[in-house]
C-alpha positions as CSV (number, residue, x, y, z in Angstrom):
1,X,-47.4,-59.0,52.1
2,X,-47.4,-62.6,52.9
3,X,-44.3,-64.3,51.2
4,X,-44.9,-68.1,49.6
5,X,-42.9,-70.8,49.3
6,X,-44.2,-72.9,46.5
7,X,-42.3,-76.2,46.0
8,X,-43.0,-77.4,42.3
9,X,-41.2,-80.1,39.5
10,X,-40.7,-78.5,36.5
11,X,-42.0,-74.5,35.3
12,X,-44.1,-75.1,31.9
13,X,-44.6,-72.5,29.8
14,X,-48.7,-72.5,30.3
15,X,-48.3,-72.6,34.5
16,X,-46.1,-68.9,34.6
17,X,-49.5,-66.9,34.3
18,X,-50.9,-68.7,37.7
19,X,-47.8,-68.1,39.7
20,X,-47.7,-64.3,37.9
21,X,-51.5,-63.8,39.1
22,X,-50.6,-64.9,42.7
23,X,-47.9,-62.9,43.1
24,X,-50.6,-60.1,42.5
25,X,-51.4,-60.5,45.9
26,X,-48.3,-62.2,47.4
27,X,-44.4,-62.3,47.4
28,X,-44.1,-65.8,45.7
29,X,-41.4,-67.8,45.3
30,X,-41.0,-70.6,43.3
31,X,-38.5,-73.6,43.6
32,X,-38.6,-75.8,41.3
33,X,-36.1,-78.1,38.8
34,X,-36.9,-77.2,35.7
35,X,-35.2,-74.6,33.1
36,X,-34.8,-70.7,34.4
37,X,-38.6,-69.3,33.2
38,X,-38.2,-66.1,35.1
39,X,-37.9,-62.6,33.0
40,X,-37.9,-59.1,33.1
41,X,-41.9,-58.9,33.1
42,X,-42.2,-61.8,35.6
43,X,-43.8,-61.0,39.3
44,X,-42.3,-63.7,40.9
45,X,-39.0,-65.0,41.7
46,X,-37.7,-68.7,41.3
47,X,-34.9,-70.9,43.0
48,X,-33.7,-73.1,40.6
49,X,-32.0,-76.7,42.5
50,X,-30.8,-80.0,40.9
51,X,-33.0,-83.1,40.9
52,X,-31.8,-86.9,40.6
53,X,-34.4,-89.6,39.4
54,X,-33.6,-93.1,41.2
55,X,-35.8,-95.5,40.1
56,X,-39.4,-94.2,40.4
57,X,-38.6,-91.5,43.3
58,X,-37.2,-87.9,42.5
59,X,-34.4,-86.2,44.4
60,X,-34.5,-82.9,44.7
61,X,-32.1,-80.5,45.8
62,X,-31.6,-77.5,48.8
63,X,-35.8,-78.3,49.4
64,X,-35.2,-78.7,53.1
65,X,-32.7,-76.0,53.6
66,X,-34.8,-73.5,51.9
67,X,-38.6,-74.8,54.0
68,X,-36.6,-74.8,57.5
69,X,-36.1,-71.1,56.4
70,X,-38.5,-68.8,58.5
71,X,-38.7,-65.9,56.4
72,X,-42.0,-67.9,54.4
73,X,-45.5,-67.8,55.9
74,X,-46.6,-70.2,53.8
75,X,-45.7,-73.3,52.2
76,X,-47.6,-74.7,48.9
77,X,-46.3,-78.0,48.1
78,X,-47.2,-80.1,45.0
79,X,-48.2,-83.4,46.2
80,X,-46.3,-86.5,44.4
81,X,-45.8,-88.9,46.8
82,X,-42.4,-89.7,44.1
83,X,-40.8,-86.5,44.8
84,X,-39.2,-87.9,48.3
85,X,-37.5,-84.2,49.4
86,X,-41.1,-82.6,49.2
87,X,-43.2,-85.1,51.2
88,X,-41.1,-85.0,53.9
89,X,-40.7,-81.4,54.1
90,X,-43.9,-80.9,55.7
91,X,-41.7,-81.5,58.9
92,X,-39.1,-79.4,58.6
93,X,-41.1,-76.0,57.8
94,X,-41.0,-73.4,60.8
95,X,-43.8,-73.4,63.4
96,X,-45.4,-70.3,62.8
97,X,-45.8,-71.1,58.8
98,X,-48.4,-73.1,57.2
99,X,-48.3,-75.7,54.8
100,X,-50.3,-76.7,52.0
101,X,-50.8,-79.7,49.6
102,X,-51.6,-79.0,45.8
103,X,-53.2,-81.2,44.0
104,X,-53.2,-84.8,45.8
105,X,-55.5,-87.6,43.7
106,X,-56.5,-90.7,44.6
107,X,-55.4,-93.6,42.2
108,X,-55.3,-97.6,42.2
109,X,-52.1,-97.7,44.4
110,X,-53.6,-99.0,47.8
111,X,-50.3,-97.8,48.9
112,X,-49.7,-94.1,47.3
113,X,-53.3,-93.5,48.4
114,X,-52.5,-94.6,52.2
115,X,-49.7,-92.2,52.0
116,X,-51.5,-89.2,50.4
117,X,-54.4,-89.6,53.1
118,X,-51.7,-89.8,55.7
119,X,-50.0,-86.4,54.7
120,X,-53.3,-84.5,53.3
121,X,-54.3,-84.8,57.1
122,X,-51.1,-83.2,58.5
123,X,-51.3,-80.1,56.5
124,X,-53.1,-77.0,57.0
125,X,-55.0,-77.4,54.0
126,X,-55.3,-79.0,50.4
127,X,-56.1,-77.6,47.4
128,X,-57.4,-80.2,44.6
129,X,-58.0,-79.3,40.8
130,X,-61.7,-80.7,40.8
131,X,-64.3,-80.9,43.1
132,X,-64.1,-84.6,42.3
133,X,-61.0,-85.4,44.0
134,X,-62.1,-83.1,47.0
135,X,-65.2,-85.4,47.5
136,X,-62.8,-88.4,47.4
137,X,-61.0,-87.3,50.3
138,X,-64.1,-86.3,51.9
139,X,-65.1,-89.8,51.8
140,X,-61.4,-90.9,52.8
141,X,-62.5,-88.7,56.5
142,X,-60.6,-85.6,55.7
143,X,-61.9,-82.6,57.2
144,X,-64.3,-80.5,54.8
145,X,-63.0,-77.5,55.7
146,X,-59.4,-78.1,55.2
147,X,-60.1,-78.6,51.8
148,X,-60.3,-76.4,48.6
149,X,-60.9,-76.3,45.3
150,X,-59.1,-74.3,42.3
151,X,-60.0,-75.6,38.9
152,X,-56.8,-76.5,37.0
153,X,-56.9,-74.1,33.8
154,X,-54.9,-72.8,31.2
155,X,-54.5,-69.4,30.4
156,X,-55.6,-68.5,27.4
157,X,-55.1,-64.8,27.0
158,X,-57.3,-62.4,25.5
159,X,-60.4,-64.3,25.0
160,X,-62.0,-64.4,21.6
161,X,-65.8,-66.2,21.0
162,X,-64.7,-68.2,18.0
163,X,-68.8,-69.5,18.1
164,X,-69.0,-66.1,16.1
165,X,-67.0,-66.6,13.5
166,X,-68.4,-67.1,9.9
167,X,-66.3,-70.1,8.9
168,X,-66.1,-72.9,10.1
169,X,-64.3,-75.4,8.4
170,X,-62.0,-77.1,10.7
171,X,-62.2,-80.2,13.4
172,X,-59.2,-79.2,15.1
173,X,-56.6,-80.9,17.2
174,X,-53.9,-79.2,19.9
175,X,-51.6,-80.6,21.7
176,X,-48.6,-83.0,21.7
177,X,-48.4,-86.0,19.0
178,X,-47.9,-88.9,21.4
179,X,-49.5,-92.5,21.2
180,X,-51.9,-91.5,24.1
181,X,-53.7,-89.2,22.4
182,X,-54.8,-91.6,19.5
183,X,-54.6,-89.6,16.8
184,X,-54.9,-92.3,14.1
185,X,-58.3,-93.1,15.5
186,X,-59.0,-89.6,14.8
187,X,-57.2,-89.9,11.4
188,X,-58.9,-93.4,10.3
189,X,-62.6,-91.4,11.5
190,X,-62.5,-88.8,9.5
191,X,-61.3,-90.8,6.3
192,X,-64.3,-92.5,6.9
193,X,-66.7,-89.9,7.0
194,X,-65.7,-87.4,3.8
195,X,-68.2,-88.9,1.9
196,X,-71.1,-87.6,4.9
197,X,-69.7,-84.0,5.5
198,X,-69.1,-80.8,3.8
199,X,-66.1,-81.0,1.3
200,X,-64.6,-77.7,2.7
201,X,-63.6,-79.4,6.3
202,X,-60.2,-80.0,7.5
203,X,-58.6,-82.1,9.7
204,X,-56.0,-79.8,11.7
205,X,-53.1,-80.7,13.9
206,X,-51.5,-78.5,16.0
207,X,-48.5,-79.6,17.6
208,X,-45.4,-81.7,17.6
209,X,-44.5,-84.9,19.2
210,X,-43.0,-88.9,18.6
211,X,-45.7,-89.5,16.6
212,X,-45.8,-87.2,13.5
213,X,-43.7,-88.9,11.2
214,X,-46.2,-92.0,11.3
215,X,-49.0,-89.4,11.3
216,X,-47.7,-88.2,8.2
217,X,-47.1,-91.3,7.0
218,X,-50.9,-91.7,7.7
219,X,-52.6,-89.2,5.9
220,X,-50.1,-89.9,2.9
221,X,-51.3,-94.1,2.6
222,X,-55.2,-92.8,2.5
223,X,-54.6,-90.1,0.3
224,X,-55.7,-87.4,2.6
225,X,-53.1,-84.9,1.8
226,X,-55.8,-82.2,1.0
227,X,-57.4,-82.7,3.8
228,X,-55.2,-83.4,7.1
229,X,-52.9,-80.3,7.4
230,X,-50.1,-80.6,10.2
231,X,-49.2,-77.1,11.6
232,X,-46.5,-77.7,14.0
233,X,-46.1,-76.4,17.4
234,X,-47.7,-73.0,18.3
235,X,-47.7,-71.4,22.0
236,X,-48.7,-68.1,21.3
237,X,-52.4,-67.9,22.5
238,X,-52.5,-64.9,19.6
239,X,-51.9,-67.5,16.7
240,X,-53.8,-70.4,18.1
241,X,-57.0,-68.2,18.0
242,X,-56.6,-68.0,14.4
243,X,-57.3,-71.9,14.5
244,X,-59.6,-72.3,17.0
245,X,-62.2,-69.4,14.8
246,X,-62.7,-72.1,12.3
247,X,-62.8,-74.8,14.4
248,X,-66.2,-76.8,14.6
249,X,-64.9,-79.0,17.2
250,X,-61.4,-79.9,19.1
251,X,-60.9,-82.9,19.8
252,X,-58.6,-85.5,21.5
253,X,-59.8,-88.8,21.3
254,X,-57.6,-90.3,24.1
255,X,-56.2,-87.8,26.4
256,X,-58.2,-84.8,27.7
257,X,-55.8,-82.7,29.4
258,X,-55.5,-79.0,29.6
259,X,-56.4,-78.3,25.5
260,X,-59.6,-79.4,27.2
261,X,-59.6,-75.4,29.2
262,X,-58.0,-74.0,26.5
263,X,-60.7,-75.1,23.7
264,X,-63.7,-73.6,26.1
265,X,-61.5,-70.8,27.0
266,X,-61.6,-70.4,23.2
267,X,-65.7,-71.1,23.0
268,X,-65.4,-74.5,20.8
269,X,-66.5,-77.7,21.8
270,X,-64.3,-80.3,23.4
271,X,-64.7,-84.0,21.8
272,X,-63.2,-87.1,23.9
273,X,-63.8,-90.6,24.8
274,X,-65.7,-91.5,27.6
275,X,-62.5,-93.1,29.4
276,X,-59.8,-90.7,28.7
277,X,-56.7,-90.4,30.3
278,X,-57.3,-87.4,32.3
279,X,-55.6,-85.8,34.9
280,X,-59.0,-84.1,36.2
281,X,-59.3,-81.5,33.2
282,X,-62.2,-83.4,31.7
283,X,-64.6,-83.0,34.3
284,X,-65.1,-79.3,32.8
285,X,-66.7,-81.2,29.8
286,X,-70.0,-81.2,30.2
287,X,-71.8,-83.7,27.8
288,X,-73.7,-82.2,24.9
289,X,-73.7,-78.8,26.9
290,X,-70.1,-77.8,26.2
291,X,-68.8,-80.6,24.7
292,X,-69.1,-84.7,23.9
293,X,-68.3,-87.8,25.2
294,X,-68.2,-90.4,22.8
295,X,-67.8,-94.3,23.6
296,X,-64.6,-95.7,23.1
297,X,-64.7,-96.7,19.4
298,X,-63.8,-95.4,16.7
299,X,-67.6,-95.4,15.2
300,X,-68.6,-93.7,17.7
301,X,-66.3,-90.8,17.5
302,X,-67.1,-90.5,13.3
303,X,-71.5,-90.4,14.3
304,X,-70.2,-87.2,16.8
305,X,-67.9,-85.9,13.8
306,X,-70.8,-86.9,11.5
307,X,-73.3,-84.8,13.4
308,X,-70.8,-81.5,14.2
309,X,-70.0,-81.3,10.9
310,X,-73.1,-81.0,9.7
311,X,-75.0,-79.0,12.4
312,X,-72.8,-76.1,12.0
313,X,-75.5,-73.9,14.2
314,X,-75.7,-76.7,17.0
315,X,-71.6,-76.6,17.3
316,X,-71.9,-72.8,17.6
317,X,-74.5,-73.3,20.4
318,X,-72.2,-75.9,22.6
319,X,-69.2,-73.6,21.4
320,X,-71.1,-70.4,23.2
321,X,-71.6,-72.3,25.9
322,X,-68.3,-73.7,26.6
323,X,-66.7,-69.6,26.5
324,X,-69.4,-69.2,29.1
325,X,-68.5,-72.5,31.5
326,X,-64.8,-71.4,30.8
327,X,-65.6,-67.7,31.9
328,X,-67.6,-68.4,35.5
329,X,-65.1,-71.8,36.1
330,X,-62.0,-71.7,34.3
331,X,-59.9,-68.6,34.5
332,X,-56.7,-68.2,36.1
333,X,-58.3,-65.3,38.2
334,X,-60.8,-68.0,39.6
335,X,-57.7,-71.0,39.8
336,X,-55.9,-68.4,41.8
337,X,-58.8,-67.6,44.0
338,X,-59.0,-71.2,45.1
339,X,-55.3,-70.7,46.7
340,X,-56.4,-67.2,48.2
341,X,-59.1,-69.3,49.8
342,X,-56.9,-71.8,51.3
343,X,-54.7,-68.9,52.6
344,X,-56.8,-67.2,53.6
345,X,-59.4,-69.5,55.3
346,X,-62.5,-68.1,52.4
347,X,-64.8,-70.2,50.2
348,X,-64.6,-67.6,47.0
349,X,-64.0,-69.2,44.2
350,X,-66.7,-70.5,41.9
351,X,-66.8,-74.1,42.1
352,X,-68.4,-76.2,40.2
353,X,-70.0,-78.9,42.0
354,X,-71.2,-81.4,39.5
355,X,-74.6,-79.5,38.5
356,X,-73.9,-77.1,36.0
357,X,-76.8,-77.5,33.2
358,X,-75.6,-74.4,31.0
């Protein structure tokens, strides 16, 4: 069995089923900085080191000690040209191993981007989270067939087709309570619309964050105590699908991030802006297929509320075909795939190359 080095920041909870379903097929490793995630049930093993943040650059330790190593055939690297110990250890692995970049973007640093080109074409091979950023680097003159994609996902456990479901009452949101998600847009919209849409819909938050003190503070100034219910944090996919059953829509009007894959994974259309901040997952969202992109105003987002709401069997529709998008793209089976691939030198994952019409 083929042992792996992967070299990560921090272990989140969500990211221990894709290093569980590698090690499936090999002995993985994982060094990283964050809190000791390994347990009893775990298939992998970890290596825990210290990391010191000096202005914008990361620190971190024992990285090179451990690459130079030549008990590991291959090396999977997360690519953030700020974590200074990883970049360079692309040099210092043994000859014999083989090194891989995961997840390299290009952004508007003319700089970051010339260093992240420079690096992508050193390694063995690179593995992106979208097709997307594969095609940039294509265009950047990076070798095709050094490059691979596995689809960023979240696992969401056992999968349950909430489009079934006989009520629906919610429009749901999941994830943290931060200023980028823009919650009171969310808040102000539906305020606006109670008057247009069935009297049994809720607004739900799920989740916990900076912002949910002036969230509550919110929903208490317009009155909308009856109506906007806050139900904390929940990470157990078990408990979540109780939410997501009811839900009409999910929706994250500023950031669409990884509640993006869990809401399809779920079969319930995902609603964000047009411009969200996004570190890829969006591109799953396939408009008016699987989900909607609405313009970035705040009447715009209550006419797509507006019309979910009250075309309960059109939601269900989009909802069906978001489990089914989520099923042939988005599994962790199919994210870990991309990385067999890139091992292995095969092209089996499903990958979906900017033509999916449902």
């Amino acid at each position: 069995m083929k042992k792996i080095l992967i070299q990560y920041n921090y272990i989140l909870h969500y990211r221990k089923a894709f290093f569980n379903e590698l090690a499936k097929y090999y002995d993985v490793t994982v060094l990283h900085s964050g809190k000791k995630s390994v347990t009893k049930d775990d298939l992998y093993k970890e290596i825990v080191v210290p990391v010191r943040k000096i202005g914008p650059f990361y620190f971190q330790g024992n990285v090179i000690s451990e690459v130079k190593k030549e008990c590991y055939d291959i090396h999977i690297a997360l690519f953030d040209v700020r974590w200074i110990n990883t970049v360079i250890s692309i040099y210092f692995k043994s000859k014999n191993s083989k090194f891989i970049w995961w997840g390299a973007w290009i952004t508007k640093s003319f700089v970051a981007n010339k260093i992240r080109l420079f690096f992508t074409k050193k390694a063995d091979a690179n593995v992106f989270y979208t097709y997307e950023a594969k095609k940039d680097f294509i265009n950047l003159g990076v070798l095709d067939s050094n490059l691979f994609v596995a689809n960023n996902t979240f696992d969401v456990g056992v999968r349950i087709k909430s489009y079934e479901n006989t009520n629906k009452n919610r429009i749901l949101f999941v994830g943290s309570l931060d200023k980028r998600k823009q919650n009171y847009v969310l808040i102000n919209a539906f305020c606006n619309i109670l008057s247009k849409i069935p009297n049994n819909i809720i607004l739900t938050f799920v989740g916990d964050g900076v912002e949910r003190s002036f969230l509550h503070t919110l929903v208490k100034e317009k009155g909308l105590d009856s109506r906007v219910e806050f139900a904390g944090r929940i990470n157990e996919p078990e408990k979540l699908q109780e939410y997501y059953k009811e839900s009409i829509v999910a929706v994250s009007f500023g950031q669409a991030g990884l509640s993006v894959l869990q809401s399809l994974g779920f079969g319930v259309p995902f609603v964000t802006k047009i411009n969200a901040i996004s570190g890829g997952e969006k591109s799953n969202i396939k408009d008016k297929i699987n989900g909607i992109f609405c313009q970035d105003n705040q009447n715009s987002l209550e006419e797509v509320l507006v019309k979910m709401c009250n075309s309960i069997e059109l939601a269900r529709e989009m909802g069906k075909k978001a489990y089914e998008y989520y099923g042939e793209y988005c599994t962790i089976e199919n994210m870990v795939q991309g990385f067999r691939d890139a091992i292995e030198g095969t092209k089996l994952a499903k990958v979906d190359t900017g033509i999916y019409e449902g």
